[in-house]
Steps between C-alpha positions, in 0.01 A plus 500: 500500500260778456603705198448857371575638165626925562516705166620855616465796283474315150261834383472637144686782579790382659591244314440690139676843666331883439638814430700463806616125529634258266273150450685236728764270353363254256184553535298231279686248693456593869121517361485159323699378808251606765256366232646203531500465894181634559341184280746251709334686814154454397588052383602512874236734644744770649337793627645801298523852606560797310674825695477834323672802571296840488744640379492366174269715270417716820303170580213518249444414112632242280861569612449435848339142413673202471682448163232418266707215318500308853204218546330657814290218666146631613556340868823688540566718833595893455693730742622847418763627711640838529854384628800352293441170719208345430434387893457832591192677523313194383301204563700321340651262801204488651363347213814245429448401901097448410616276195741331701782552296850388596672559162446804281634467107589870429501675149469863325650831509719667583795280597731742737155614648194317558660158424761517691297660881209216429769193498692681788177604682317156471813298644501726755126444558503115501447374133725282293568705177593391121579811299420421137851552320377606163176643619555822636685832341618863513587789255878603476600651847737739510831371363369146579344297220159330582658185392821583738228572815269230395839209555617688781156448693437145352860450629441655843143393561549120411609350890420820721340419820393639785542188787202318392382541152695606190464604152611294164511587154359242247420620131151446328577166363525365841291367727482844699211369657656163661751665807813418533617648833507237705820505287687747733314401812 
């Protein structure tokens, strides 16, 4: 099965917060975690893509980069998108349908956001999806916690479908990039 490693938003800015915007919930550890994937990624030569949002930083300087703790491989793919769903605007399928991909590991920022309309949005477009558990995050949301919104979409996420291909959620220690879901076939 043709795998591809997605690592949405994980930017300097984001995930250590600005004048504006807290840094994301536990922050060394959703770093060390995508660390930690990305290396399992390149043992099993995974394609990885990076997404960034223009957003971030007004989309230039060292905050609109990704997070310069994370272990950027030189032969990794970059799309900036514009949208809160990283499909849109974007080569981004395209690219996953030139790579042949049929299951998409998912990770970054922001969890009630970008996280959650790439899982959604890649069912819906015909990949298997395993969101990494412990490998995406969020700032404090209102009068949720980021720990509250991070279970609820772990919780939510793990078994959705859309007829033909669903999402699962596996934490880093797993084997995130062996599928399992022929499980709910």
């Amino acid at each position: 099965m043709n795998q591809t490693l997605l690592i949405i938003d994980a930017q300097q800015e984001l995930i250590d917060g600005n004048q504006e915007e807290h840094e994301v919930y536990q922050k060394e550890r959703l770093i060390s975690n995508i660390n930690l994937v990305i290396d399992k990624a390149i043992k099993s030569d995974v394609p990885i893509i990076f997404v960034r949002d223009l957003e971030v930083a007004e989309g230039t300087g060292k905050g609109f980069q990704v997070h310069d703790k994370i272990n950027v491989p030189a032969d990794a793919s970059f799309f900036d998108k514009t949208a809160t769903n990283s499909f849109h605007g974007t080569g981004l399928l395209r690219h996953l349908h030139l790579l042949e991909t049929e299951h998409v590991v998912i990770m970054g920022c922001t969890t009630q956001h970008c996280i959650d309309s790439a899982v959604r949005t890649a069912t819906i477009k015909g990949f298997d999806v395993t969101l990494v558990g412990d490998g995406h995050s969020t700032p404090d949301w209102g009068t949720l916690t980021a720990e509250q919104i991070i279970r609820h979409h772990n919780d939510t996420l793990d078994g959705h479908y859309n007829v033909e291909h669903f999402s699962v959620v596996r934490n880093t220690e797993e084997d995130v990039f062996n599928p399992t879901h022929n499980s709910y076939r």
